[in-house]
C-alpha positions in Angstrom: -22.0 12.1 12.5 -21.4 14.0 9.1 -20.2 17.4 9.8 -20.7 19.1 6.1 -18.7 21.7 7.0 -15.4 19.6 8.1 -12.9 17.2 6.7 -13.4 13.9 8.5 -12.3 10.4 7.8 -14.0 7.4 9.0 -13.0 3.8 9.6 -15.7 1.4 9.4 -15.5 -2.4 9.9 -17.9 -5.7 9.7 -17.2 -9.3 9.4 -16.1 -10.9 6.0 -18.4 -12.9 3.8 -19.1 -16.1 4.5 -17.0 -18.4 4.9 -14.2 -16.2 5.7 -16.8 -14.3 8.4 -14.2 -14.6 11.0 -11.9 -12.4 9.5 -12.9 -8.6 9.5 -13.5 -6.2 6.6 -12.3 -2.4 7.2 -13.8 0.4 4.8 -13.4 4.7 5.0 -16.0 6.9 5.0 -14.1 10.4 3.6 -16.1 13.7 4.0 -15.1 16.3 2.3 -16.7 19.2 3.6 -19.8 17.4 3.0 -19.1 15.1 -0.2 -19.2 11.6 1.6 -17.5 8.6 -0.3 -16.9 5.2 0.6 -13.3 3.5 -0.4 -12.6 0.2 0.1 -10.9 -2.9 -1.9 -13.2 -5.8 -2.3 -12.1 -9.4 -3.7 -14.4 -8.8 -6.7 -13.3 -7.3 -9.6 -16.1 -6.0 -11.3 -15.4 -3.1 -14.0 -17.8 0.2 -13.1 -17.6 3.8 -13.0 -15.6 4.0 -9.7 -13.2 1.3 -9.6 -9.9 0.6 -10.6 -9.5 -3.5 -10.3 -10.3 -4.2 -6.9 -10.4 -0.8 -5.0 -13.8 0.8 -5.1 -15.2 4.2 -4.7 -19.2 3.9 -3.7 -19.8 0.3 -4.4 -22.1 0.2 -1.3 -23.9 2.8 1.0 -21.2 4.8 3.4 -21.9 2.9 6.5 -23.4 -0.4 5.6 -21.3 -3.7 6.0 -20.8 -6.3 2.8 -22.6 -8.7 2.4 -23.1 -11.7 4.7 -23.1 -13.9 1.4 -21.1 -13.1 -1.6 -22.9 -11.7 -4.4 -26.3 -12.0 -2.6 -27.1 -8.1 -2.6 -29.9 -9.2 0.1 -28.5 -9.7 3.7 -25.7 -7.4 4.7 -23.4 -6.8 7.9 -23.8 -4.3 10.3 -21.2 -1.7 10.0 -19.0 -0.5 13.1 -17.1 2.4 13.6 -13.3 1.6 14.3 -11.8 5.7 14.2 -12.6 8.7 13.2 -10.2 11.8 12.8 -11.2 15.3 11.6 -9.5 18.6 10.7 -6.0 18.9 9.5 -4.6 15.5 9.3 -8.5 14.3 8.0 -8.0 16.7 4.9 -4.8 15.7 3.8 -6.5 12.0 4.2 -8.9 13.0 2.3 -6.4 14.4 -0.3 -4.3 10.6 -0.1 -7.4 8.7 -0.1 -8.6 10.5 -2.8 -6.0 10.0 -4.8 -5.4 6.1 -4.1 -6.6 4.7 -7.4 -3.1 6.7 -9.3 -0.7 5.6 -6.4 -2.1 2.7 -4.3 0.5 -0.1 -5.8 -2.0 -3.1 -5.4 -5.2 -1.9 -7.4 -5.3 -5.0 -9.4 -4.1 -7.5 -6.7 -6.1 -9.3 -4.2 -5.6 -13.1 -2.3 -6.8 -14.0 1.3 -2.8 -13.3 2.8 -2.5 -9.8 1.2 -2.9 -7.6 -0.5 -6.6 -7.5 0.2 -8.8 -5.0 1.8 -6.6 -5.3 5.2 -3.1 -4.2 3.5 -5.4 -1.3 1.8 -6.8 0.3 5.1 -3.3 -0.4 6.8 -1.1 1.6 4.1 -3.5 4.5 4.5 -2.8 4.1 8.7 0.7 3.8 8.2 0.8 6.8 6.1 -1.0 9.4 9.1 0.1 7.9 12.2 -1.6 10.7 13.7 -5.2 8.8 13.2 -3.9 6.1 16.2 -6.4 3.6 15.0 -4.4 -0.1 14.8 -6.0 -3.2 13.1 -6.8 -6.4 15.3 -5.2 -9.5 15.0 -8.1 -10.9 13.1 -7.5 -8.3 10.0 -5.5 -10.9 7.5 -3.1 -8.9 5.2 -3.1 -5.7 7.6 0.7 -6.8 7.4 1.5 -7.6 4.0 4.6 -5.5 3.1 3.1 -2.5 1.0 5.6 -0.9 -2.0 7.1 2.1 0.0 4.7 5.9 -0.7 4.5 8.1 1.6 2.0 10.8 2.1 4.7 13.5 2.1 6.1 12.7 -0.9 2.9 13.4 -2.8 3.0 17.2 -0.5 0.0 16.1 1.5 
């Protein structure tokens, strides 16, 4: 699936944690050119390395779901694979994504509605258009009304 010689984004969802497991959980998988990270926002806000209040970079393996039960680091969801989109428009994602923890207005926001991980993964669809992946109904906050950035204003 990982071409180390491309730019490819990836958009991975599972079911949220228990109780809220009928509402779904997206994630991206970013190569670039063979450096793979995970971004995400979780409803945690633990302080480490790669995060910047609730968006993380690498808080869990690229293509494994959360976990079925908060905080139980034991039983995990099965990851499924929602887009993917490489070349051009995948390394300017890469570039945006990249870059989220400077310009991603809701880094230290979270609640069920929005912002949440939903509003996170739909600001970074609305922004390439061209990756014509759209969130189910089921993906709470996927229309909470993000702060206006657009990827061109940034030149990417």
């Amino acid at each position: 699936m990982i071409n180390k010689e491309k730019h490819q984004i990836f958009l991975f969802v599972c079911p949220g944690n228990i109780p809220f497991n009928f509402a779904s959980h997206p994630w991206f998988v970013v190569n670039n050119q063979g450096l793979v990270s995970r971004w995400e926002v979780l409803f945690r806000k633990i302080q480490c390395e790669t995060s910047w209040g609730h968006l993380y970079k690498n808080f869990f393996p690229p293509f494994q779901g959360i976990e079925i039960i908060p905080f139980s680091q034991k039983y995990f969801w099965e990851g499924k694979l929602l887009g993917k989109i490489e070349g051009g428009t995948a390394k300017r994602m890469v570039k945006f994504i990249e870059s989220s923890p400077a310009i991603y207005p809701y880094c230290n926001k979270y609640f069920l509605s929005g912002p949440n991980s939903n509003t996170y993964a739909q600001w970074i669809l609305d922004n390439f258009p061209e990756f014509k992946v759209k969130l189910p109904w089921n993906y709470f906050g996927r229309n909470y009304k993000v702060r206006e950035f657009a990827a061109k204003e940034q030149n990417l």
